[in-house]
Structures are given as C-alpha cells and as structure tokens.
C-alpha positions as CSV (number, residue, x, y, z in Angstrom):
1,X,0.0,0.0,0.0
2,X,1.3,3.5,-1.2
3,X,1.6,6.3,1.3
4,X,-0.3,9.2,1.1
5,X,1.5,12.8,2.4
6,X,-1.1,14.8,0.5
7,X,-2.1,16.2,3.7
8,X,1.0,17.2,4.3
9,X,3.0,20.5,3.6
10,X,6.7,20.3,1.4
11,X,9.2,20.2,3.5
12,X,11.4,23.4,4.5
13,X,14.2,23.2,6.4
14,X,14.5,25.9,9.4
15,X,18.1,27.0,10.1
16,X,17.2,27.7,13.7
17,X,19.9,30.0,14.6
18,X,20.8,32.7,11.8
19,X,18.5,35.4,12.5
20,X,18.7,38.3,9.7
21,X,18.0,41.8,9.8
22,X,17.4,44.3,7.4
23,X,20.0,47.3,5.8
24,X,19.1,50.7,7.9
25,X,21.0,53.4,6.9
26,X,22.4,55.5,9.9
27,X,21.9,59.0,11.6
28,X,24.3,61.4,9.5
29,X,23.3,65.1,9.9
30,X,23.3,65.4,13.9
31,X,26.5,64.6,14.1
32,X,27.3,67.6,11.9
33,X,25.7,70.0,13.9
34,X,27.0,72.2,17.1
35,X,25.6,70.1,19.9
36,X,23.9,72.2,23.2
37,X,24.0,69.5,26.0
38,X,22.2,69.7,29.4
39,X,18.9,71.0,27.6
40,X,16.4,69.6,29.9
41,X,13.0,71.7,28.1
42,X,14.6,74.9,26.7
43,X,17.6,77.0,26.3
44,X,18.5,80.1,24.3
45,X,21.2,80.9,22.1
46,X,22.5,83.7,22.9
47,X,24.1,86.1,20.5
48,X,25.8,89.2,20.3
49,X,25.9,91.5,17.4
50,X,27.6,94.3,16.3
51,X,28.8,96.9,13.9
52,X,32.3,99.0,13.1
53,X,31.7,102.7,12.2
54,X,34.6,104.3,10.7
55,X,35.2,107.9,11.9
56,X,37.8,110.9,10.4
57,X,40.7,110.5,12.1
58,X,43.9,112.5,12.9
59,X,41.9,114.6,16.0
60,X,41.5,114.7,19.6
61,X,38.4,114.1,21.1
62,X,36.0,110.9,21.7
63,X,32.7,110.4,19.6
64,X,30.5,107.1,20.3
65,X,29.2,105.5,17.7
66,X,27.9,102.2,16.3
67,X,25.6,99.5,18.6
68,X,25.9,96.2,19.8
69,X,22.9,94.1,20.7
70,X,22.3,91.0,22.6
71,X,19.4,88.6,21.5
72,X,18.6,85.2,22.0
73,X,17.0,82.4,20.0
74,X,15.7,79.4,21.6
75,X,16.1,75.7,21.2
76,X,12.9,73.4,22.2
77,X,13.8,69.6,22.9
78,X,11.1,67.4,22.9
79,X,11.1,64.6,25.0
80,X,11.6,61.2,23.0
81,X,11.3,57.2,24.3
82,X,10.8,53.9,23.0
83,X,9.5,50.8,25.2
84,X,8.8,47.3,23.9
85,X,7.8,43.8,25.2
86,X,8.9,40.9,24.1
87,X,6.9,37.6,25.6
88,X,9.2,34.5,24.7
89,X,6.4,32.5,25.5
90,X,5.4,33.4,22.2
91,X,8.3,31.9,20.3
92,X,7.3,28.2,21.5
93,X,4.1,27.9,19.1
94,X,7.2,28.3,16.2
95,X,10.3,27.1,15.2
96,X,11.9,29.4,17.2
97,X,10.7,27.4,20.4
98,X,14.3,25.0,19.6
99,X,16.3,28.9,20.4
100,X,14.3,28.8,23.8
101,X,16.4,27.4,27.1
102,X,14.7,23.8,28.6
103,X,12.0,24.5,31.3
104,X,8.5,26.6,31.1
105,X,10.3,29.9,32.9
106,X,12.4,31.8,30.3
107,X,14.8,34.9,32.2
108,X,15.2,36.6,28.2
109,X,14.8,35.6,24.3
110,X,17.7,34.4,22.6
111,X,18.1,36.9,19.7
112,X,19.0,40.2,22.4
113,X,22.0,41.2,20.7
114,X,20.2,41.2,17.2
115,X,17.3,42.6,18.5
116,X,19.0,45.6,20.1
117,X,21.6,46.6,17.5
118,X,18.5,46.7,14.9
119,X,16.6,48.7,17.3
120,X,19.3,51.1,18.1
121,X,20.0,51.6,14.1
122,X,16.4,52.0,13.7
123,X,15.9,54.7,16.0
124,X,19.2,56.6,14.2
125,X,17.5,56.3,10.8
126,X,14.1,58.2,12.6
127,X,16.3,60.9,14.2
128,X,18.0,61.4,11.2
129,X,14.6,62.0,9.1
130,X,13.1,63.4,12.1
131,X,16.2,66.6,12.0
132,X,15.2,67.3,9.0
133,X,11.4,67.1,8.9
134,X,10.3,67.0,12.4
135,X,7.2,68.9,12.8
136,X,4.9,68.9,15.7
137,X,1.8,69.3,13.9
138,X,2.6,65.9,11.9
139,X,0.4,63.1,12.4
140,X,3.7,60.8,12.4
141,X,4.5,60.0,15.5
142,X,8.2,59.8,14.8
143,X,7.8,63.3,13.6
144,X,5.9,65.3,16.0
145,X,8.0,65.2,19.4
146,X,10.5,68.8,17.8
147,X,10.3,70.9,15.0
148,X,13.0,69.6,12.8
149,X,15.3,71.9,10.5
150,X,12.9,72.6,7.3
151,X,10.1,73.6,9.7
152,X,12.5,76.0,12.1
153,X,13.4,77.8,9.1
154,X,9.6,77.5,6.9
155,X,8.5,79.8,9.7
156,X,10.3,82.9,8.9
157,X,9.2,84.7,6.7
158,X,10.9,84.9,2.9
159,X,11.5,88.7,3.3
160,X,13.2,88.6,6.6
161,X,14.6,85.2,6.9
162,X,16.5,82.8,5.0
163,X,17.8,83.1,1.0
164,X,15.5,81.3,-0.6
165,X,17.3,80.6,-4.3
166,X,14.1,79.0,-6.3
167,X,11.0,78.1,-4.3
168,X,9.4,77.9,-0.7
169,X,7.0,74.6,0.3
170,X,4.1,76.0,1.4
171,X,2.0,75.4,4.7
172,X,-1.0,73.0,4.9
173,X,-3.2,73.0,1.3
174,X,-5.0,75.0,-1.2
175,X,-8.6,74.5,-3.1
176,X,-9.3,76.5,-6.5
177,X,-12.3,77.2,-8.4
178,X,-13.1,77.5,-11.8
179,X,-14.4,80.9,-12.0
180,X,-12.6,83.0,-9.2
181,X,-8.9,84.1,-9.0
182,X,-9.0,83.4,-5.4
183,X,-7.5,80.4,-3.3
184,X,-8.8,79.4,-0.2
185,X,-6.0,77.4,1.8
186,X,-6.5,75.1,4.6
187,X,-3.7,75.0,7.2
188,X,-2.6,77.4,5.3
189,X,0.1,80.6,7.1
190,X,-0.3,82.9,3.8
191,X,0.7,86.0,5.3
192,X,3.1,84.1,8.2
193,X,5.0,82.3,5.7
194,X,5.8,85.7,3.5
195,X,3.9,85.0,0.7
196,X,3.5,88.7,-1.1
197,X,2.0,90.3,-4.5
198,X,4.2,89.6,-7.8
199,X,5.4,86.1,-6.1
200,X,4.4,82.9,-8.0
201,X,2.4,80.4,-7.1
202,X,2.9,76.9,-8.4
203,X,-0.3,74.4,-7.7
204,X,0.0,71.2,-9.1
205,X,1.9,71.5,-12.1
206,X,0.7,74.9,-13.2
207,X,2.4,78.3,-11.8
208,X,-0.1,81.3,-11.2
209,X,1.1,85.1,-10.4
210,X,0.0,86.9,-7.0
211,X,-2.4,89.9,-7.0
212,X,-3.1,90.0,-3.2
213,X,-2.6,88.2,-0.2
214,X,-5.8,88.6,1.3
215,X,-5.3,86.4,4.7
216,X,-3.1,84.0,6.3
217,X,-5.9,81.4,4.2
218,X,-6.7,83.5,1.4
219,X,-4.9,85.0,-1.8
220,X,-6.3,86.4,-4.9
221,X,-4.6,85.8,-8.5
222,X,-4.0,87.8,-11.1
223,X,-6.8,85.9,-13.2
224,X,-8.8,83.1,-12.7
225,X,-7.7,79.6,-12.5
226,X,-9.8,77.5,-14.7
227,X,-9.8,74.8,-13.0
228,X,-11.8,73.5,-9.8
229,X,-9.4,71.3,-6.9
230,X,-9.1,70.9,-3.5
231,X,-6.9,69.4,-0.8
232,X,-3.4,70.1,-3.1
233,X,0.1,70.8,-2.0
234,X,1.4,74.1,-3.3
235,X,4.7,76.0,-3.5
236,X,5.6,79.5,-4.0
237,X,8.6,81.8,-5.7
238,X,9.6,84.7,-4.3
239,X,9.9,88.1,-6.5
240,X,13.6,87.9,-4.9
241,X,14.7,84.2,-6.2
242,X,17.4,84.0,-7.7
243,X,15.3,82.3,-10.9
244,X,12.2,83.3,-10.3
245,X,12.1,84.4,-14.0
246,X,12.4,80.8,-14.6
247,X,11.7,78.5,-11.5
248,X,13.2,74.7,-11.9
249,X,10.7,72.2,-11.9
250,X,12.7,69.3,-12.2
251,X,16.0,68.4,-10.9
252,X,17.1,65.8,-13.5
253,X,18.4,67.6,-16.5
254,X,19.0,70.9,-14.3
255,X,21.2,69.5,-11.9
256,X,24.2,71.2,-12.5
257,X,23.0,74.2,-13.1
258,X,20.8,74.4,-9.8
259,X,23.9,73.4,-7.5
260,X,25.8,76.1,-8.9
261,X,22.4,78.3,-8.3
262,X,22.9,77.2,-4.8
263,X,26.7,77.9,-4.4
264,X,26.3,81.6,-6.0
265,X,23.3,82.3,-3.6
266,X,24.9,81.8,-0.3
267,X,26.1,84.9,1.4
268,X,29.1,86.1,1.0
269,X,30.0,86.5,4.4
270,X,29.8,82.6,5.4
271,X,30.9,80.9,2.0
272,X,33.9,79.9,2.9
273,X,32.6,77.9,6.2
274,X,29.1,77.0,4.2
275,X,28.4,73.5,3.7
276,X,25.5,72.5,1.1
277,X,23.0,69.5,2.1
278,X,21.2,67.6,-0.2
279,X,18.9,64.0,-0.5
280,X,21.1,61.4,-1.5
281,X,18.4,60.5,-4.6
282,X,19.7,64.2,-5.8
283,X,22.8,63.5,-5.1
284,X,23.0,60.4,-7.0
285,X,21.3,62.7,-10.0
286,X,23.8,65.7,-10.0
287,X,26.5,62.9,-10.0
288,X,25.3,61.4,-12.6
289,X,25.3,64.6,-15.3
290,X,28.4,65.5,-13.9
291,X,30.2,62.7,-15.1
292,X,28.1,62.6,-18.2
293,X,29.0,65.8,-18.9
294,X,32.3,65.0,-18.3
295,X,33.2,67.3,-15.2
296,X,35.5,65.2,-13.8
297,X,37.8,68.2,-12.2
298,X,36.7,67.3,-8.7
299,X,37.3,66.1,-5.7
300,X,34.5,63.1,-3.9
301,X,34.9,60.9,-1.0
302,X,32.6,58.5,-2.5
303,X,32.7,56.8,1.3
304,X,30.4,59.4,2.7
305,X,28.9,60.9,-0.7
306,X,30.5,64.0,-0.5
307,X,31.8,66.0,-3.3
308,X,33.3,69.8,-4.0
309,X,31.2,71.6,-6.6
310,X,33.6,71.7,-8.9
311,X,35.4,75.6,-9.1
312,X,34.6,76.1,-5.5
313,X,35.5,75.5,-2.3
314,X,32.2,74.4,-1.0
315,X,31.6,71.2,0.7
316,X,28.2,68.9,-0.4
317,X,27.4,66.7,2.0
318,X,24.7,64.0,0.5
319,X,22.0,62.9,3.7
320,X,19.2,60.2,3.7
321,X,16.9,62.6,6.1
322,X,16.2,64.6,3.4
323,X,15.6,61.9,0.2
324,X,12.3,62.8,-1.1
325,X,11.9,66.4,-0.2
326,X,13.0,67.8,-3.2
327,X,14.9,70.2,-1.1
328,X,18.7,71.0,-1.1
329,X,20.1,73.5,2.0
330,X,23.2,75.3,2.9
331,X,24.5,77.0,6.5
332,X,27.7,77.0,8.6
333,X,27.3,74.0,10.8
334,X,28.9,76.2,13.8
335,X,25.0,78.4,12.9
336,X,22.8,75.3,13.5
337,X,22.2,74.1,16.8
338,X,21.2,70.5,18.2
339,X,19.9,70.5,21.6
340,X,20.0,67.3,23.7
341,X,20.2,66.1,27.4
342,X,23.0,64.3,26.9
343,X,24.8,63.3,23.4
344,X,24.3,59.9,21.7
345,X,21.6,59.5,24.7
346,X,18.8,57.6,21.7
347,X,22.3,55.0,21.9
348,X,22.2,53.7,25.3
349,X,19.0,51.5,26.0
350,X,18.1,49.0,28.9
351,X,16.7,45.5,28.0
352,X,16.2,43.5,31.2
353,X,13.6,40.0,32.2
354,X,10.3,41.7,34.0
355,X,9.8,38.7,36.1
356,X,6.1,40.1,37.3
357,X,4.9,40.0,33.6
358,X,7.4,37.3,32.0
359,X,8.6,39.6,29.9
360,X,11.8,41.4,28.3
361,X,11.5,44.9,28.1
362,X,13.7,47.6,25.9
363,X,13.4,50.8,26.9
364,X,15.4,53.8,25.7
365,X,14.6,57.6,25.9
366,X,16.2,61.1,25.0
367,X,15.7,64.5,24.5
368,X,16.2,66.5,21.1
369,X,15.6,69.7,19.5
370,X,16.8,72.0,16.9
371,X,17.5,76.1,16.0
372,X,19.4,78.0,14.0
373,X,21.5,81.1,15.2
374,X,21.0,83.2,12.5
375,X,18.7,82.5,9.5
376,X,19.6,85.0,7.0
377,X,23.0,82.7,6.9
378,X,20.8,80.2,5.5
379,X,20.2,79.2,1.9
380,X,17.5,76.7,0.5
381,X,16.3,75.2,-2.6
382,X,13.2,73.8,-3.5
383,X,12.0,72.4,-6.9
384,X,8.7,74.7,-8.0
C-alpha cells in the first residue's frame, strides 16, 4: 500500500539559529551639527551682534558710535522614548521554540543582541529623518515630538529670513475654483509664511502670479484659475529668487545648473565655512550629469557621498533625512544648533527579564531639538 503525504505541507528546512535583519541606513546630519547639552526643556542661544563705524581721524576728542545688541533664540527639545515587550512564551508555538532554554520559565529571548543593534540603528534612521522634517503638527509620530530643521526655518518669513534661491514649500493645502482668482488654503500661514503680490504660485503643475494676499488662508490671483481642486500641495517663488524668472521644476536635467544656483546664492559672508545639504536620490542625480557631462575636475569621497562643486570650495554633503523632499540646503554648521540632554543618549538602551509579567522589556529615551542662530545665513532650494 502506497503512502499518502497529500495532507502534508513540502518540507522546509529551518536553520534555527541565523536570524537576519534588514540594511538601515544610519543618523548622519546630527553629528554635523553644534551640539547644546544639558537642555532639559529649553535654552537660548545667545548672541551678540555688532557693527564698526569708521570715523575721520587724525583729531583729539571721543565720539561714540555704532551698537551692539544682545538677542537670543531658543532651542525646544522634545522629550523622545521607545518601550517594547517581548513575551518568549510566544516563540514556543514556532520554530523558534528549539532557540528557547529547557523549562516553562524563560529569564530573556535568545536573539537580544540582534534585536537591540536593529533597534538602536532603527531609531538613528528616525532621528535622522526626524532633524530634518520633524514637525509637531505631523500626524507621524516619529515626527511630531521637535520641529526639525525645514520647519525651524519655513516659519520665517521669505523677506526677513532665510535666502531662498528658487521656491518655498508652502504650509497645509490650497482648493481652487473654476471661475474666481481666489484660493482658499486650509492650514494654510499665507501672510506668516511671506507670501506677497508679484510672487508665484505653483499648484499642481501649473504656476499662477499673486495679486493679493488677502489672509493668512486667502490669496487672490492675477486671473482666474480654470480649474476646480481641493486638498493640493502648493509651492511659492519669491519676486527675490534668484530664478524666479524661470523657477526649476525638475531636478534631472537641471542638476548642475541648480547646484551652482545654490553655491552663487549663499552669502558672501559665510561661503567659505558653508556647507550644502542635499537627499542622496539628488545627489545620486547631479553625479550622474556631472560625469556625463564629463566634469571630472573634482574632488568626492565616494565613502560618505560627499563632493566639492567643482570651481569652488564648498563642501556637499549628501544625507538620507532629506531623500524625497526635493529640497537641497546650505549653513555653517557652527549656525545650526542641536539640543539634547545628553549626546548619543537615543544609543544607550536597557533590555532587562520583568519577572512580574514574564517579559523582556527595551526601553530607551532622549531629549532633542533644533534652531538655527542666525537664519539669514541660511540658503534653500526647492524644486517649484
């Protein structure tokens, strides 16, 4: 008589011991920045500023002049923590019950190590999007706990604040109708975020031009739309880009020509200590037509993706917290600020046995926060 296994599954054999993890790519930009340590909730920069007024010489007699002023800008931290449980009773309904020790009582799970080094990378790769994007009025949780760089500086306003060399990401969204020039945002900081008459506005593919700015959720065009949406992402060109004649849309093809947009737009005063940011997916693009335009005169540390735009002396400095923003930035590193508790602090974790619940728990927490010093040092970039 023949046996039957049709009941039964194909075999696969279970190696029982290698436990894999996944590629995480690792916190960069932090470790870039001027650390504050000891920030338990808030601390100020403080900074002093002054000015040299020349006077005629070559005669007696004393005549002040000039001013020096104190100010101070503040770095937030929020407060940060990640707790898990692990039950190893769990592992014996699997294959992983041959990894647990003999006996019903288990003091741990046997993959600790693994489990901890993945964590720990894990939580670098959310700090180092969360530095960059961190918002608190995100509905991702690993975004909300501090304002992260692109939001510290989205607050100031275009005219006052930072260079801004092609567009600014606008706040919240916008909703058009066919027959009116007016938009009606949602979330929207129209006045707050600078926004002014003569600036262009780009809404889904198509760029309009300003007439007023009615209120923080209202702005009037210069003619009507023509088209009725809601609920879309919009950006705006200031009259003072440095191509608002011509804002780029697209990266690829432009590449070279909008780093060297970049490099010219940075103030004078701090670009020999300026350092340019950018995604690594843009980075990966501007090396490309580099080389396929054969500008080879350079010098890259293909290690940590960092290059010298070629004729200059400026440093670019390729970062994963910032793939997919379409968004390239440049400051002294000395002007941007990273408060913290204690440096590294998101490192050090404690996994111990709670033998109440008969359970290993991982538990780490940490403070962080972000400002910059002085935001007219600041240069950004972002596609139209």
């Amino acid at each position: 008589m023949a046996i039957d296994v049709t009941g039964l599954a194909n075999y696969t054999e279970q190696n029982k011991m290698a436990l894999i993890t996944k590629a995480v790519f690792g916190a960069k930009t932090i470790s870039l920045l001027t650390p504050m340590t000891g920030v338990k909730s808030s601390e100020t920069i403080n900074i002093l500023d002054t000015d040299a007024v020349f006077q005629l010489g070559g005669t007696c007699g004393f005549n002040a002049s000039g001013t020096t002023a104190i100010t101070q800008r503040t770095v937030t931290v929020g407060k940060i923590k990640v707790n898990e449980a692990l039950c190893p009773k769990t592992l014996e309904a699997k294959y992983t019950q041959t990894l647990l020790q003999a006996g019903s009582k288990y003091d741990g799970v046997p993959f600790e190590q693994i489990y901890s080094d993945l964590k720990v990378k894990l939580i670098n790769k959310q700090m180092e999007i969360a530095i960059w994007n961190g918002d608190l009025s995100s509905g991702n949780v690993n975004l909300n706990k501090f304002d992260g760089i692109i939001k510290v500086a989205g607050k100031v306003s275009s005219a006052t604040g930072l260079t801004n060399v092609n567009a600014i990401a606008g706040i919240g969204t916008v909703a058009q109708a066919t027959a009116t020039a007016v938009v009606t945002g949602t979330g929207t900081t129209f006045v707050s975020q600078g926004i002014l008459a003569g600036d262009k506005l780009r809404i889904n593919g198509v760029i309009y031009l300003v007439l007023t700015v009615d209120s923080e959720t209202q702005i009037t065009l210069t003619a009507a739309s023509g088209v009725t949406q809601s609920g879309k992402a919009f950006t705006f060109v200031p009259q003072t880009s440095a191509n608002f004649v011509a804002p780029y849309t697209s990266f690829t093809g432009n590449a070279v020509a909008i780093m060297q947009s970049v490099a010219a737009t940075i103030p004078v005063e701090v670009v020999d200590e300026a350092v340019i940011f950018i995604g690594l997916d843009l980075f990966r693009v501007w090396t490309k037509e580099l080389t396929s335009a054969n500008l080879f005169h350079y010098t890259a540390d293909t290690t940590n993706f960092e290059l010298v735009i070629p004729g200059t002396n400026i440093k670019v400095i390729a970062v994963n917290g910032l793939n997919g923003t379409n968004q390239i930035w440049a400051f002294r590193t000395s002007n941007a600020f990273y408060g913290t508790d204690l440096l590294n602090e998101e490192d050090q974790f404690e996994i111990f046995f709670a033998k109440e619940a008969q359970e290993v728990r991982y538990m780490a927490e940490w403070k962080a926060g972000f400002n910059f010093a002085f935001l007219n040092e600041v240069t950004q970039f972002t596609l139209a």
